[in-house]
N, C-alpha and C positions, 0 to 999 in steps of 0.2 A: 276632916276631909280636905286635901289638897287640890286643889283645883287649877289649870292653866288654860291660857289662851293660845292660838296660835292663828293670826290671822294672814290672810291675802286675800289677794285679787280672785286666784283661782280662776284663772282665763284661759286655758282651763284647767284645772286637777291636774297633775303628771304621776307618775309614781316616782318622782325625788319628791314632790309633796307628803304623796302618802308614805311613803320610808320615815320622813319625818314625822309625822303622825302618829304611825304607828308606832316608834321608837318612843315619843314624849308618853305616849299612852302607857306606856310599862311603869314611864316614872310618877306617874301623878294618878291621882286616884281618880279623875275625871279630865277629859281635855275637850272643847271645844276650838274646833276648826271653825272660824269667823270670819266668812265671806265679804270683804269689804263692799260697800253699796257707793260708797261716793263715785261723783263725775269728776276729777282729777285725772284721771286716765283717759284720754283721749282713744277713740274708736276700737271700743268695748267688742270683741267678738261675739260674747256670748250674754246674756241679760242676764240681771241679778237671777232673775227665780233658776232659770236654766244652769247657772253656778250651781247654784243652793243643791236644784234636782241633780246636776251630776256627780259634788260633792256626797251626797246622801247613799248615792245610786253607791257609788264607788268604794266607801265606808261602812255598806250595808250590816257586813258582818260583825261590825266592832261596835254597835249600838250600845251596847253595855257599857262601854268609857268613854266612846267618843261621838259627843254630837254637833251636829252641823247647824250653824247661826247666822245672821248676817247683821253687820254693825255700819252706820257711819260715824265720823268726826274722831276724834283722835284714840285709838288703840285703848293708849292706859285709860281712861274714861268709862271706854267699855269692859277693858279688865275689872276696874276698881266697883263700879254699878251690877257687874257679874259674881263680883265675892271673890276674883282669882287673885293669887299671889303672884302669878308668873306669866309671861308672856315668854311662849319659845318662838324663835325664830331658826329656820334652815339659812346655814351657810355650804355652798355649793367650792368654791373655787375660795383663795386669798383675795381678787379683787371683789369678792360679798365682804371681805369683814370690814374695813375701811368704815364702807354705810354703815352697818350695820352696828359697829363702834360708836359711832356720831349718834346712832337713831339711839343706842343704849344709853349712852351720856344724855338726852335729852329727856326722856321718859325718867330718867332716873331723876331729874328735876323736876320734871312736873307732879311724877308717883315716887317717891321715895319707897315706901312701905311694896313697891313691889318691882319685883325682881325680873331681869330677862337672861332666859337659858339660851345659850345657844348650841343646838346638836348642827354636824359637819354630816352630808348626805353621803349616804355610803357612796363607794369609790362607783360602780357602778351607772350611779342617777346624776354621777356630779355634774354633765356636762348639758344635761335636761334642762331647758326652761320651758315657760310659757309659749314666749313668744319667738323662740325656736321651734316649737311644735308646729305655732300657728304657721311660720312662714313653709314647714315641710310639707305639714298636711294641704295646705293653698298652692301645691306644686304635683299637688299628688305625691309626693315621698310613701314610704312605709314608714309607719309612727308604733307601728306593735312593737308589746313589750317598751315602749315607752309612756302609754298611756292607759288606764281602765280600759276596760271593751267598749264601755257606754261611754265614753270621751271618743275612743277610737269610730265609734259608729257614729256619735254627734257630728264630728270631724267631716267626717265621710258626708253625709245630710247636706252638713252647713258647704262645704265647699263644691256640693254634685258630684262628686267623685263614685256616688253610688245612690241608686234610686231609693227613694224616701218612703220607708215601709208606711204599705198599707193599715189602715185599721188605727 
């Protein structure tokens, strides 16, 4: 069984996330989405578990390959303790590969025995991030279509943009 990781932040989910996701899913017989939990990121929108539940919420249907984790301390660590051979990472634009070259030459030194895939976000998601979202939906922007419904409504909650359902 082939197994990979794919971790972030996930502050929150986009669907250039889940593009990615969904696309490594085809190639590996299992993939875990790995919510990173460290404090290294300064002024966390949304708290680990609330990741985890939107990541979850958002993947619902893909239970069968892809399950949702959260790890601290370094990526390959939690690959290698997981049994994955691979860590994928999304590249979005040319100024992702740069990092994302550097982050691969380093991992490749500390985990030889395991590999980093990197898939390119369809043309579509490419211009999505995090925390483009966060700054649209904090303005009020429209985020649909850029985000799960259950990110899209989190969004909505977390910034008052829309009353905080009952029950």
């Amino acid at each position: 069984m082939t197994l990979a990781v794919y971790p972030g932040s996930f502050d929150p989910i986009t669907l250039g996330h889940m593009d990615v996701a969904l696309r490594a899913a085809n190639l590996f017989d299992e993939l875990i989405v790995a919510v990173y939990e460290g404090n290294e990121k300064p002024g966390w929108l949304f708290t680990l578990e609330e990741r985890l539940d939107l990541a979850r919420e958002s993947l619902e249907g893909h239970r069968d390959r892809i399950r949702v984790d959260s790890f601290s301390g370094l990526t390959v660590e939690y690959a290698r303790a997981m049994g994955a051979g691979t860590i994928v990472r999304g590249l979005r634009a040319v100024s992702d590969f740069e990092y994302e070259f550097k982050l691969a030459h380093m991992n490749d030194h500390l985990a030889p025995e395991i590999e980093v895939v990197c898939l390119m976000t369809s043309s579509r998601h490419s211009f999505i991030s995090s925390s483009l979202i966060r700054e649209v939906a904090a303005l009020g922007g429209a985020i649909d279509g850029l985000v799960p419904t259950a990110v899209r409504d989190a969004l909505r909650v977390k910034y008052g943009t829309m009353p905080t359902p009952i029950g």
